[in-house]
Residue frames as qw, qx, qy, qz and C-alpha x, y, z in Angstrom:
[[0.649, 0.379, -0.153, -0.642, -14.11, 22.26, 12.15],
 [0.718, -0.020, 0.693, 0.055, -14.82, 18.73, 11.03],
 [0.053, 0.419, -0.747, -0.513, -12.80, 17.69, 8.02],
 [0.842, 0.312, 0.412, -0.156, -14.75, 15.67, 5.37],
 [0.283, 0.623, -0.627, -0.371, -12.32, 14.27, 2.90],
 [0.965, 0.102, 0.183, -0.157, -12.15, 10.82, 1.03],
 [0.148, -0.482, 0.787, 0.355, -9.25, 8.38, -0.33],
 [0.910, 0.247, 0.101, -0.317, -10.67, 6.68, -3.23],
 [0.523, -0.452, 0.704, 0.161, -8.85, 3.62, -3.27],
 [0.731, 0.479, -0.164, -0.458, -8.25, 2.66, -6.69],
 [0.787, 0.095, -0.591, 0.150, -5.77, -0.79, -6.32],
 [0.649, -0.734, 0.198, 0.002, -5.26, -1.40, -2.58],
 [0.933, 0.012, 0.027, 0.360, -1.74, -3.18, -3.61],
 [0.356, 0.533, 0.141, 0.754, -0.72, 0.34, -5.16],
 [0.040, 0.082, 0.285, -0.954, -0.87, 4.02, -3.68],
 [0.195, 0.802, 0.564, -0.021, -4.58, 5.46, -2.97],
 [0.330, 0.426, 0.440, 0.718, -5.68, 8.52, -4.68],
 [0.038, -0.348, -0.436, 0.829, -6.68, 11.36, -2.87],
 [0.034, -0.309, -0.258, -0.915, -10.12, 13.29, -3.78],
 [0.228, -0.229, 0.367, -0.872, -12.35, 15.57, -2.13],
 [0.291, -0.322, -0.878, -0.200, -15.85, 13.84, -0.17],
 [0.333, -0.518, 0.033, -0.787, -18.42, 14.80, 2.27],
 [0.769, -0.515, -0.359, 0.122, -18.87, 11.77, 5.34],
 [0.604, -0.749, 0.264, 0.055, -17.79, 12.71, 8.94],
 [0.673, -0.543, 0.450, 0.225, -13.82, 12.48, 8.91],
 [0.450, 0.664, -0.412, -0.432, -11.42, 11.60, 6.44],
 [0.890, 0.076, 0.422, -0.153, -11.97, 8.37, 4.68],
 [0.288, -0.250, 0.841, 0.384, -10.91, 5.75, 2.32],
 [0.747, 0.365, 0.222, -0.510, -13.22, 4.34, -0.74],
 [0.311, -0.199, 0.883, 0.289, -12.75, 1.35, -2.64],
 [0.575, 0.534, -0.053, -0.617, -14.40, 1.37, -6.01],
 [0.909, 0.348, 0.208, 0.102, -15.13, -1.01, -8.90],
 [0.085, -0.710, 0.557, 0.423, -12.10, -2.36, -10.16],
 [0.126, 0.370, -0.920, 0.028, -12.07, -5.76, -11.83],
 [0.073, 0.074, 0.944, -0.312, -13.62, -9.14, -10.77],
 [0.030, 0.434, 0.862, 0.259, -17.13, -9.71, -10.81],
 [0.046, 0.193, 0.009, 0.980, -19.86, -7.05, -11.30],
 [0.337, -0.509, -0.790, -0.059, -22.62, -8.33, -9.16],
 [0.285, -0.626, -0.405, 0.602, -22.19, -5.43, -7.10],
 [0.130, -0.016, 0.147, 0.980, -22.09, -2.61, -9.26],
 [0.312, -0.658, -0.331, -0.601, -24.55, 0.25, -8.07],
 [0.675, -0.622, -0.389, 0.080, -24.40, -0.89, -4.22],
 [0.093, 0.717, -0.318, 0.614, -23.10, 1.62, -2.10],
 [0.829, -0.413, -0.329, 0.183, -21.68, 0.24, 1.58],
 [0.093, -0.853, 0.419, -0.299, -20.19, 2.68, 4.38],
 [0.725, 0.142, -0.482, 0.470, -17.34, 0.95, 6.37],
 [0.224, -0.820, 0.291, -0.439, -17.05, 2.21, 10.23],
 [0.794, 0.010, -0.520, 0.313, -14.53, 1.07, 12.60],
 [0.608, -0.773, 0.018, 0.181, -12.87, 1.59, 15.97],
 [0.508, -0.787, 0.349, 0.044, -9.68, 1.91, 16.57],
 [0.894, 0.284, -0.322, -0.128, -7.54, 0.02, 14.51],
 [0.503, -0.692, 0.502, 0.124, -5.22, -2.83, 15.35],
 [0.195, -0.448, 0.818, 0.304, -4.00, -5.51, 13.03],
 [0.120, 0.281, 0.952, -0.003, -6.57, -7.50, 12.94],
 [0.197, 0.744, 0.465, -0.438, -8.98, -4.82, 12.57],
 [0.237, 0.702, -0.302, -0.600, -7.18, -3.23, 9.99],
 [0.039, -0.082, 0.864, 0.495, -7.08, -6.42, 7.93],
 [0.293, 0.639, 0.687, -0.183, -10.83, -6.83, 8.26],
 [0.247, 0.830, -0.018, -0.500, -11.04, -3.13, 6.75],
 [0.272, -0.645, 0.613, 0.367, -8.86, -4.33, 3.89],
 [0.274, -0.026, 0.908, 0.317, -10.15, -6.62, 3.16],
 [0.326, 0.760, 0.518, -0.216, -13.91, -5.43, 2.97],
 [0.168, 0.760, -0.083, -0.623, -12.32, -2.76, 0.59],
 [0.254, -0.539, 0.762, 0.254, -10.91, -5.61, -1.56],
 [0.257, 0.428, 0.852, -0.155, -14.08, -7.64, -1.49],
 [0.306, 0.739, 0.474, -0.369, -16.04, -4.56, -2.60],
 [0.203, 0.689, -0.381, -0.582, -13.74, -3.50, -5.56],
 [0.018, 0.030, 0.919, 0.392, -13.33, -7.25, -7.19],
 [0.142, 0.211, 0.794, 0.553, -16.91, -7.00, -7.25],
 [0.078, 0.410, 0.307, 0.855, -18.00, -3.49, -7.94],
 [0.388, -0.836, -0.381, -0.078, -19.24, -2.42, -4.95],
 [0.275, 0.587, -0.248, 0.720, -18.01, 1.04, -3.95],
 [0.693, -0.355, -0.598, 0.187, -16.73, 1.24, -0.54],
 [0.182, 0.753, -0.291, 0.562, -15.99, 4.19, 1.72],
 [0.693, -0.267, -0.547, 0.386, -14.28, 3.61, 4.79],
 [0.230, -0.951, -0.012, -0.206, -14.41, 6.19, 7.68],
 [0.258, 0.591, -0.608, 0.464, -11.85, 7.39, 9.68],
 [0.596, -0.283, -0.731, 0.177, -11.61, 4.81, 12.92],
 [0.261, -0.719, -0.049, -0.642, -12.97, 6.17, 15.77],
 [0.205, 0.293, -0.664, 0.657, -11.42, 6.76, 18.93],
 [0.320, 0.128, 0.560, -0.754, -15.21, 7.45, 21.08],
 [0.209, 0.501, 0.825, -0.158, -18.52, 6.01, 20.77],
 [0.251, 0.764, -0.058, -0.591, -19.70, 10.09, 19.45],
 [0.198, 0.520, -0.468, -0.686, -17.57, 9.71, 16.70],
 [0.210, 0.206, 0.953, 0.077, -18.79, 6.16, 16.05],
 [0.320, 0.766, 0.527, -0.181, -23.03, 7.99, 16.31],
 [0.095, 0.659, -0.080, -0.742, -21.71, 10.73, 13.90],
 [0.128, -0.357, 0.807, 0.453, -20.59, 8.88, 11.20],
 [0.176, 0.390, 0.863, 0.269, -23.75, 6.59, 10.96],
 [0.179, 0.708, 0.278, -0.624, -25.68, 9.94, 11.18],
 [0.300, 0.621, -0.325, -0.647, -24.20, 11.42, 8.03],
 [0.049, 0.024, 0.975, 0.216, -23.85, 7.39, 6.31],
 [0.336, 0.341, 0.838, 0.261, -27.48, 7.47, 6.28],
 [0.218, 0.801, 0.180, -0.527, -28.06, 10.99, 5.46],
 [0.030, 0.545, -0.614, -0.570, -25.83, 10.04, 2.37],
 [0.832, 0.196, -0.139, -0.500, -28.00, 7.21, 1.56],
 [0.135, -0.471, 0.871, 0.027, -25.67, 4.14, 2.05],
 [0.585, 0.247, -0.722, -0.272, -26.87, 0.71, 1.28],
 [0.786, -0.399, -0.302, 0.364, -25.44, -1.33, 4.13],
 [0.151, -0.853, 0.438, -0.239, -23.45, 0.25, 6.92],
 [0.893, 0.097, -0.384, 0.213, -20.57, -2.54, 7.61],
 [0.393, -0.777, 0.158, -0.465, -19.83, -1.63, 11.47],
 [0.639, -0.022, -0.540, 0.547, -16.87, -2.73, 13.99],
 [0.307, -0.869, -0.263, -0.284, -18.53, -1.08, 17.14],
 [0.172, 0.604, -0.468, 0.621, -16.55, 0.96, 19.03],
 [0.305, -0.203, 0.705, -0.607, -19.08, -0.67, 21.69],
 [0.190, -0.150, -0.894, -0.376, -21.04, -3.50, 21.20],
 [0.030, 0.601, 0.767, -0.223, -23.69, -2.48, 23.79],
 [0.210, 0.490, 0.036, -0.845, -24.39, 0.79, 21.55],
 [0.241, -0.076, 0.779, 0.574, -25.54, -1.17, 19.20],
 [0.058, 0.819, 0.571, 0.002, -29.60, -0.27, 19.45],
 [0.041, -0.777, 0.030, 0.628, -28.25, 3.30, 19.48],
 [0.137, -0.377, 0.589, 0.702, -26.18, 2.64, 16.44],
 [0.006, -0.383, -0.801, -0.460, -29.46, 0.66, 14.25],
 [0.044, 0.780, 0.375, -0.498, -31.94, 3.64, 16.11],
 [0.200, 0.686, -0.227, -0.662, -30.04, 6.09, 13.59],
 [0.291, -0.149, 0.841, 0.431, -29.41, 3.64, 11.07],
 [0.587, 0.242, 0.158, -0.756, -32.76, 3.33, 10.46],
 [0.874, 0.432, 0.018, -0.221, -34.04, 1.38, 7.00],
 [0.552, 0.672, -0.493, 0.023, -30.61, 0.72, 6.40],
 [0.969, -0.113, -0.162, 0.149, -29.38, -2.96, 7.11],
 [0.203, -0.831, 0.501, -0.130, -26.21, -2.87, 9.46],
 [0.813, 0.271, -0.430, 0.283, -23.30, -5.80, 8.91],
 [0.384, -0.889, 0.236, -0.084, -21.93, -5.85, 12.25],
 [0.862, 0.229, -0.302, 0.337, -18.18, -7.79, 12.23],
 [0.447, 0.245, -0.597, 0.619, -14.91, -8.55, 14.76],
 [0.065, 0.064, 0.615, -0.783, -17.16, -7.13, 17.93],
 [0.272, -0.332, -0.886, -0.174, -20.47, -8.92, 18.60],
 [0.238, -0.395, 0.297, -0.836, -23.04, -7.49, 19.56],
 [0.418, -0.040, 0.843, -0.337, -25.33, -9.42, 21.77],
 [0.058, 0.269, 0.902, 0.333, -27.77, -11.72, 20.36],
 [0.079, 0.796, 0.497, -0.336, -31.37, -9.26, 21.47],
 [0.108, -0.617, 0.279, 0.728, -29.26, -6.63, 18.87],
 [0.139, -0.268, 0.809, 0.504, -29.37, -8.77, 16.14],
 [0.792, 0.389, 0.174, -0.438, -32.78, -8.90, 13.51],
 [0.497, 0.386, 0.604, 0.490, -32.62, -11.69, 10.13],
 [0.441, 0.458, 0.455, 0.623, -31.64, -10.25, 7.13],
 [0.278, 0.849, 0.238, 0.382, -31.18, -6.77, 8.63],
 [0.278, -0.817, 0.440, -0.250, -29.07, -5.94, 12.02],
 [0.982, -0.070, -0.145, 0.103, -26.76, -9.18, 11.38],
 [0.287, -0.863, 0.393, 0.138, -23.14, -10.13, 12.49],
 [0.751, 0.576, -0.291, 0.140, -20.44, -11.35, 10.11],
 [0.005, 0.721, -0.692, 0.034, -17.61, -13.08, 11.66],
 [0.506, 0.163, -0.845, 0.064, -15.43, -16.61, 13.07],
 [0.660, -0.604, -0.168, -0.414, -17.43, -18.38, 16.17],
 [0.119, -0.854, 0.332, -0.383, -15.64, -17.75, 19.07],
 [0.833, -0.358, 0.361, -0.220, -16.32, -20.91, 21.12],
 [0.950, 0.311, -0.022, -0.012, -14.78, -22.88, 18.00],
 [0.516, 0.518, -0.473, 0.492, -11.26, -21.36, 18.83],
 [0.425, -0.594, 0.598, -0.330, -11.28, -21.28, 22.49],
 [0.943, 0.185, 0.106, -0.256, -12.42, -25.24, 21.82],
 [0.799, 0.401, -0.286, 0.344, -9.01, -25.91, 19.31],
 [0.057, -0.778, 0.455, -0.429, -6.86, -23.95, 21.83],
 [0.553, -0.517, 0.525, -0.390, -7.78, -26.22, 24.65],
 [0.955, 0.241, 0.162, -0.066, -8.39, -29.71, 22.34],
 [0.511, 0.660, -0.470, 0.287, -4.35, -28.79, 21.14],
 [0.128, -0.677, 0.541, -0.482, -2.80, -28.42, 24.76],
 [0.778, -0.210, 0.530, -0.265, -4.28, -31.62, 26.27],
 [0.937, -0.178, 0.272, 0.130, -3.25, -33.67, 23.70],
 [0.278, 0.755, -0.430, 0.410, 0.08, -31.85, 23.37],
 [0.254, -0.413, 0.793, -0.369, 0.74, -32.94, 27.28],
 [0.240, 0.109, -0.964, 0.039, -0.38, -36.43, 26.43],
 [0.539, -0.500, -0.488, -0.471, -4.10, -36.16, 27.93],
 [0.343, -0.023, -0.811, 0.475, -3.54, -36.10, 31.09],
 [0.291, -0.685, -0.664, 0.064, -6.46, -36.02, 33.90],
 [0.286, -0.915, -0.145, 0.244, -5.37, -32.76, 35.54],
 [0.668, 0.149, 0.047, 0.727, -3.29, -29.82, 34.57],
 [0.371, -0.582, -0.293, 0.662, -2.05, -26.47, 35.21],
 [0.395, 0.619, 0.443, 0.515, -2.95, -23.43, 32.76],
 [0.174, -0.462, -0.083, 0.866, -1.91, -19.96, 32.58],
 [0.239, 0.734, 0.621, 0.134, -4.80, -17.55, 30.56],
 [0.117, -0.278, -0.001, 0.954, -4.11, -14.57, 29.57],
 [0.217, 0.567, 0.732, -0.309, -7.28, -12.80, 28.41],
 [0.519, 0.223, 0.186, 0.804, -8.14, -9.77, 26.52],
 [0.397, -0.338, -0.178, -0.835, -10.15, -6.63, 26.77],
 [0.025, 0.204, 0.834, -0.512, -12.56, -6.94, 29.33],
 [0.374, 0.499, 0.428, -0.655, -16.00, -7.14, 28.44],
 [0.143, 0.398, -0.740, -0.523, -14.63, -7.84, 24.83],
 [0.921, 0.036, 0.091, -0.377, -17.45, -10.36, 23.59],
 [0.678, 0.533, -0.505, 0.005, -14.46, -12.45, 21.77],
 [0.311, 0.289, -0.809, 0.406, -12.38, -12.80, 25.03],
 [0.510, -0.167, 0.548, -0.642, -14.95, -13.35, 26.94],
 [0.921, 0.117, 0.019, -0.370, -16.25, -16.52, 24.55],
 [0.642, 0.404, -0.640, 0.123, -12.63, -17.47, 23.75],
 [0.203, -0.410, 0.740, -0.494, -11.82, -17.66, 27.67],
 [0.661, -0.169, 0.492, -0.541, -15.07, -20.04, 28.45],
 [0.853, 0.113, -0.142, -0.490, -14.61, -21.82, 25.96],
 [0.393, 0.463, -0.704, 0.367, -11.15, -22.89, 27.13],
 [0.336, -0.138, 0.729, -0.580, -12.84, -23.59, 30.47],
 [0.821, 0.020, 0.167, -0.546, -15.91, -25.50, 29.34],
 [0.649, 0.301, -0.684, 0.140, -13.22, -27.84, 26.72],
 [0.235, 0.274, -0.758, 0.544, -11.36, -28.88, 29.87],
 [0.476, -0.016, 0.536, -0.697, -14.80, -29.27, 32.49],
 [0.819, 0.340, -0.006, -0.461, -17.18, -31.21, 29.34],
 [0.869, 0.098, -0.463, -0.145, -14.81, -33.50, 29.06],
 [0.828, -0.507, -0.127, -0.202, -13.74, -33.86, 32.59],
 [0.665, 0.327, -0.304, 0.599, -10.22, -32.55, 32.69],
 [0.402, -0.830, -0.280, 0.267, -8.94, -30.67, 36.19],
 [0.398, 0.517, -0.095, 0.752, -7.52, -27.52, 34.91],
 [0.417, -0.767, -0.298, 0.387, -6.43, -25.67, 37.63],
 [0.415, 0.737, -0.017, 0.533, -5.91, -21.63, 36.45],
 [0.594, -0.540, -0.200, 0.562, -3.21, -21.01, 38.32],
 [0.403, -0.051, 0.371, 0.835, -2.91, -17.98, 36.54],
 [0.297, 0.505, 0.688, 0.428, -5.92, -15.43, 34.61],
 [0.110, -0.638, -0.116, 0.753, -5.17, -12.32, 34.03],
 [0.486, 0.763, 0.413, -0.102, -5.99, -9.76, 31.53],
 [0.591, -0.352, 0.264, 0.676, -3.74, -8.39, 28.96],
 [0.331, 0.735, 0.041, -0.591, -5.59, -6.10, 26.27],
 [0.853, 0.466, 0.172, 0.157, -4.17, -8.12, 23.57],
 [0.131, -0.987, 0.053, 0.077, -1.19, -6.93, 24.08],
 [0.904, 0.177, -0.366, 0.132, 2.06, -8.05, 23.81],
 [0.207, 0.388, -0.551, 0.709, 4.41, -6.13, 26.01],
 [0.507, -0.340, 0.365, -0.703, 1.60, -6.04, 28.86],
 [0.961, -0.062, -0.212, -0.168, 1.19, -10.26, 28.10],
 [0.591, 0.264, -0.494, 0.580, 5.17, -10.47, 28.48],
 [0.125, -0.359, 0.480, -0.791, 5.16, -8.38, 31.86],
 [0.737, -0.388, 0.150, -0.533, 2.19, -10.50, 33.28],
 [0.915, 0.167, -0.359, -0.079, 4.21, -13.81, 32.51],
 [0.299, 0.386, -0.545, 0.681, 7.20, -12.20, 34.49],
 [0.409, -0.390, 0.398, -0.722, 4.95, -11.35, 37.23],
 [0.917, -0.205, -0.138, -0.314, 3.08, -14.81, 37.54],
 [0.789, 0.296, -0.456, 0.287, 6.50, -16.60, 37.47],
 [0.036, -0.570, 0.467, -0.675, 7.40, -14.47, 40.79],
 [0.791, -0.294, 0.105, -0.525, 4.34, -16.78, 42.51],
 [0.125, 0.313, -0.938, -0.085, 6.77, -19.92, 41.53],
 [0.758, 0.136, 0.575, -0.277, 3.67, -22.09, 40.92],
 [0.349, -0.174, 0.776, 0.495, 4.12, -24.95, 38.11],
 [0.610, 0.459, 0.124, -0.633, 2.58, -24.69, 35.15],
 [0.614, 0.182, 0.692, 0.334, 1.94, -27.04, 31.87],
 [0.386, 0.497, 0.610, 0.481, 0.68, -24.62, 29.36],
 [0.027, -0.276, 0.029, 0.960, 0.19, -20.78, 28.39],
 [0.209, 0.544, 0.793, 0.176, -3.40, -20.20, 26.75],
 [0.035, -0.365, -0.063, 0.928, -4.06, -16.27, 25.39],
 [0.507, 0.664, 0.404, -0.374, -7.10, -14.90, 23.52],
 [0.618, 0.776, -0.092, -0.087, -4.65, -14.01, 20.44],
 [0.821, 0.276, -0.051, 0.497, -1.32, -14.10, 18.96],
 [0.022, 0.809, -0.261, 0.526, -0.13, -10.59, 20.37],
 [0.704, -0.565, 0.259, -0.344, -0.58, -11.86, 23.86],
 [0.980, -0.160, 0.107, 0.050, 0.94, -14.82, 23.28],
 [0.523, 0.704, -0.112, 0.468, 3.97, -13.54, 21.34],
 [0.034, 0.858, -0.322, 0.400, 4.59, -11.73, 24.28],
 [0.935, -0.314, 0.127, -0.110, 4.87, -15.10, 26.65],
 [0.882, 0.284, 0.052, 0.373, 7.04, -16.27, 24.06],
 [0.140, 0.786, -0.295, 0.525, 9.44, -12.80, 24.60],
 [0.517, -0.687, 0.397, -0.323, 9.33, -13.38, 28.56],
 [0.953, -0.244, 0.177, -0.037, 10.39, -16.89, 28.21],
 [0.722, 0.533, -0.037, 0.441, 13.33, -16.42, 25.60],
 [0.198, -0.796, 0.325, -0.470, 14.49, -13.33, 28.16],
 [0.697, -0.506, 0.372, -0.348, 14.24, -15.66, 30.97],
 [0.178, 0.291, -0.934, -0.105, 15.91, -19.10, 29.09],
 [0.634, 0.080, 0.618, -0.458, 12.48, -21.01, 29.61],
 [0.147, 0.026, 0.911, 0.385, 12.31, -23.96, 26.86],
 [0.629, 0.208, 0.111, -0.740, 9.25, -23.23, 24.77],
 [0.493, 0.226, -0.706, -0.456, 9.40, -26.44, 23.41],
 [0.171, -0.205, -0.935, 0.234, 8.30, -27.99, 26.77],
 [0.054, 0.462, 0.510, -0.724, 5.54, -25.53, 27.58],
 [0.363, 0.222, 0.689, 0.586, 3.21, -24.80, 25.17],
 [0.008, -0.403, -0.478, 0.780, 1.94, -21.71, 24.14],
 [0.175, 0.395, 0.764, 0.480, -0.96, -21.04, 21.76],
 [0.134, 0.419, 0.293, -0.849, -3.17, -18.22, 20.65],
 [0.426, 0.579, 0.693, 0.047, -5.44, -17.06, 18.07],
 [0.087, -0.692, 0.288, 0.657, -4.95, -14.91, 14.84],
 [0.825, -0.002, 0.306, 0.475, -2.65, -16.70, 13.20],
 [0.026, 0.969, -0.149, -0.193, -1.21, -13.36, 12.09],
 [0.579, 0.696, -0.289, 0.312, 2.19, -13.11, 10.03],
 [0.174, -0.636, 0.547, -0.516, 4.12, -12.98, 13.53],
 [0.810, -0.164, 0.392, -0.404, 2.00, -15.61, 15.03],
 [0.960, 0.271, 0.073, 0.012, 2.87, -18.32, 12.41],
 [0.476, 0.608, -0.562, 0.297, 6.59, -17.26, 12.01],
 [0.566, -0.467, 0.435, -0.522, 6.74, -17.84, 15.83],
 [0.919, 0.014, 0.156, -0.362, 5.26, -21.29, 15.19],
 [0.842, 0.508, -0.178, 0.041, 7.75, -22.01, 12.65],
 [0.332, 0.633, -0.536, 0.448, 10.82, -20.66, 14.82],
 [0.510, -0.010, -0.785, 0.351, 9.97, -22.65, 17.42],
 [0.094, -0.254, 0.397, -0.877, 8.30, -20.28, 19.67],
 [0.671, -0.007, 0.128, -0.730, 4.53, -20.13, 19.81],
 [0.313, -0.181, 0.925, 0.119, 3.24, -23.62, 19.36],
 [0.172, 0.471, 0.802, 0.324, -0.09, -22.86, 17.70],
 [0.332, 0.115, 0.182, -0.919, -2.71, -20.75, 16.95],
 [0.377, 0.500, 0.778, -0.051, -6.26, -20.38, 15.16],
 [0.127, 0.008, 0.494, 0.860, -6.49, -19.08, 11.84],
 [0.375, 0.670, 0.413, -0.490, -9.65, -16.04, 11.92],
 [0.450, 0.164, 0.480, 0.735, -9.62, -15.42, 8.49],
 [0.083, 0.633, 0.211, -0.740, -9.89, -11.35, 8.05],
 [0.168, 0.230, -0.702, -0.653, -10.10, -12.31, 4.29],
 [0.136, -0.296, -0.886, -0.329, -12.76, -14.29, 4.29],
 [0.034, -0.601, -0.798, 0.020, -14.92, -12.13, 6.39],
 [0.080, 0.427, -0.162, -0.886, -14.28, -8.88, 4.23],
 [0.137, -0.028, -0.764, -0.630, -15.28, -11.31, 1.58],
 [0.120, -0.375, -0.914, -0.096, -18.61, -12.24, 3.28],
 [0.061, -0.596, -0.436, 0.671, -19.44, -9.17, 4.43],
 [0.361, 0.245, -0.460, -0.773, -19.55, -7.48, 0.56],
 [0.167, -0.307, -0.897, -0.270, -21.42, -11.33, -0.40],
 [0.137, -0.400, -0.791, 0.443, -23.82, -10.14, 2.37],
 [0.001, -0.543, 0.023, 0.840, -23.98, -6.58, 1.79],
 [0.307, -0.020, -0.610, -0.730, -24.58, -7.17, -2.28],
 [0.247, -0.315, -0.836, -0.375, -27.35, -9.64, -1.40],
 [0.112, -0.458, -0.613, 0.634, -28.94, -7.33, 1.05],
 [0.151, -0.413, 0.178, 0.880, -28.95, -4.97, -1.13],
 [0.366, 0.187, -0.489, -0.770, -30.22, -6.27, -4.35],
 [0.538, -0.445, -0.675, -0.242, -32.62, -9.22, -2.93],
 [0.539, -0.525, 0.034, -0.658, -33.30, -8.29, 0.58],
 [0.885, -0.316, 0.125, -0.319, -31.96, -11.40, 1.68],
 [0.004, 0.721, -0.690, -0.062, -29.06, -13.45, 2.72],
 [0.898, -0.017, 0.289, -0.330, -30.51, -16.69, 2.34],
 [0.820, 0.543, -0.146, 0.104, -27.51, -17.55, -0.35],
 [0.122, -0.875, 0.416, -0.217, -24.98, -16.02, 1.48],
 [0.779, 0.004, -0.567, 0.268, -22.35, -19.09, 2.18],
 [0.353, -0.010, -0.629, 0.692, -21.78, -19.63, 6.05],
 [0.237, -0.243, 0.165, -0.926, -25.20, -17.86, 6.87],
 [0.203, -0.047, 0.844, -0.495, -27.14, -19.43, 9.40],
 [0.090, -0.387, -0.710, -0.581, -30.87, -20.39, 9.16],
 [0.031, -0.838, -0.494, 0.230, -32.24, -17.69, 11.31],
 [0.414, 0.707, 0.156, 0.552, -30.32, -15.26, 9.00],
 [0.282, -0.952, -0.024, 0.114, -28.63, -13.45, 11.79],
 [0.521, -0.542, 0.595, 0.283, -25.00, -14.76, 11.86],
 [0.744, 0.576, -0.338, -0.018, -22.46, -15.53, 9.10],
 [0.684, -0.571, 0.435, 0.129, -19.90, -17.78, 10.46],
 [0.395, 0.723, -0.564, -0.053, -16.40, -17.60, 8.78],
 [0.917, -0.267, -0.133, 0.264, -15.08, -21.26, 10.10],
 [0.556, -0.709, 0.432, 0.034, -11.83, -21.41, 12.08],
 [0.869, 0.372, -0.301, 0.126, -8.72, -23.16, 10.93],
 [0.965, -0.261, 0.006, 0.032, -6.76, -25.01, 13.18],
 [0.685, 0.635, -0.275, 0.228, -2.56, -24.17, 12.83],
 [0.824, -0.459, 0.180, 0.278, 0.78, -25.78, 13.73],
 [0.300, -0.531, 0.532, 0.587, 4.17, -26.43, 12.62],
 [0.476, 0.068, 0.743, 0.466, 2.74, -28.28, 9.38],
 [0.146, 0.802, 0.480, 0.323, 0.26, -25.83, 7.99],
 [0.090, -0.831, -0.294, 0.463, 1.61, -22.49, 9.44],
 [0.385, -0.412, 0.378, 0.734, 3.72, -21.54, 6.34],
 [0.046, 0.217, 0.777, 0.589, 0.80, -21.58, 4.28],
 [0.165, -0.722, -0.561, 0.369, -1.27, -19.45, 6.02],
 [0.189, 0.248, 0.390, 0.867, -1.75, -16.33, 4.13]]
């Protein structure tokens, strides 16, 4: 029997509160607490995949966003299959939601997922769907543009090794088919071709964002004994693990740089202890926060035309990127 139960989150900092609901699965809700009351009345489901880190701070944060200002939030339980993904918006708009604020379990279900949706505007965020998915001001995506970190990744490393015409790059990837690693990879290859550097990947392998399964490919390339100048990964997990295989092995991360994207609490200690040498700060705070801005002004004008960071064909909200090293990673937050 499917369980329908809610956590209404009344301080995320504090314990939640258990009481009883009715959506697919058993959920979270973040209610007016505080902060401004531009939202109060708007109702906004929350569905998600799977969580990892990063996925669970997005969810966090959108509950965080929608209690400072009074928009009640309910968050589903993350879903493991694509099914439980189409249930969820089934009973979301049979409950009347607002916005549905959606981390697809697949990004190419997304016509399936705005078919049931129906009248109700869909916030997609962290997994893109294509761009033929995506109407103004009503099937939009909310996140950081991909190309802009694959871009700092590769614009660090070259002039980390002193510019040089040609160099050697190990890539770990993530997810296949992942829209993210697939924009963060090219854009690491287009940096390094557009401005007429020979990167030769001597090296590009996938690693699910992983860390143990980034650390075990790093061992396994190293078996090939080709040289390398640099370590490039789609996140901070992946890279993290590089940094493990080299510290195992006695390999000097301070000649070899290795850099990812995140900047995650791990990722930036790393930085600081000498390991990792950079990342790129996604901020999962700022696009919980734009995804309630979005959500309220769907809601109560029909239109994101205010929305900071929202394009001018209203489809896309772009959180910027932020750049981090040794001198800014302790202040990441």
């Amino acid at each position: 029997m499917k369980k329908n139960i809610f956590t209404k989150i009344i301080s995320l900092a504090a314990v939640c509160i258990l009481t009883v609901g009715t959506l697919a699965g058993c959920s979270k809700s973040a209610s007016s607490g505080g902060g401004s009351t531009d939202g109060s009345g708007v109702r906004v489901f929350f569905s998600t995949l799977t969580l990892d880190d990063f996925k669970e701070l997005v969810m966090n944060s959108v509950a965080e966003a929608g209690q400072k200002n009074g928009v009640t939030v309910d968050l589903g339980t993350p879903c493991a299959t694509v099914d439980e993904q189409v249930e969820q918006f089934r009973e979301a708009k049979a409950k009347g939601y607002d916005v549905i604020i959606c981390n697809p379990v697949d990004a190419d279900t997304a016509l399936q997922l705005e078919v049931i949706a129906g009248d109700t505007p869909i916030l997609f965020t962290n997994t893109q769907p294509a761009s033929d998915y995506l109407k103004p001001d009503k099937y939009m995506y909310v996140g950081s543009y991909e190309i802009d970190a694959g871009n700092m990744q590769a614009e660090y490393v070259w002039n980390k090794l002193g510019k040089p015409n040609s160099l050697n790059v190990v890539l770990f990837s993530g997810q296949p088919g992942h829209p993210a690693a697939i924009s963060r990879t090219k854009a690491v290859k287009d940096y390094f071709k557009k401005n007429g550097i020979n990167a030769n990947f001597v090296f590009n392998d996938t690693a699910y964002w992983d860390t143990d399964k980034a650390a075990e490919g790093f061992k396994t390339f190293l078996k090939t004994e080709q040289p390398y100048d640099c370590v490039i990964c789609n996140n901070d997990s992946m890279a993290l693990g590089v940094v493990q295989a080299m510290n195992e092995l006695g390999i000097s991360t301070a000649d070899i740089p290795v850099v990812g994207i995140d900047a995650t609490a791990d990722g930036c200690q790393s930085i600081l202890d000498g390991g990792m040498q950079f990342t790129v700060y996604q901020s999962a705070k700022g696009q919980g926060a734009a995804c309630i801005e979005a959500a309220i002004a769907l809601a109560k004008k029909g239109t994101t035309k205010d929305v900071e960071y929202v394009t001018s064909d209203l489809t896309y909200v772009w959180v910027p990127f932020t750049p981090v090293d040794k001198s800014n990673a302790a202040s990441i937050k």
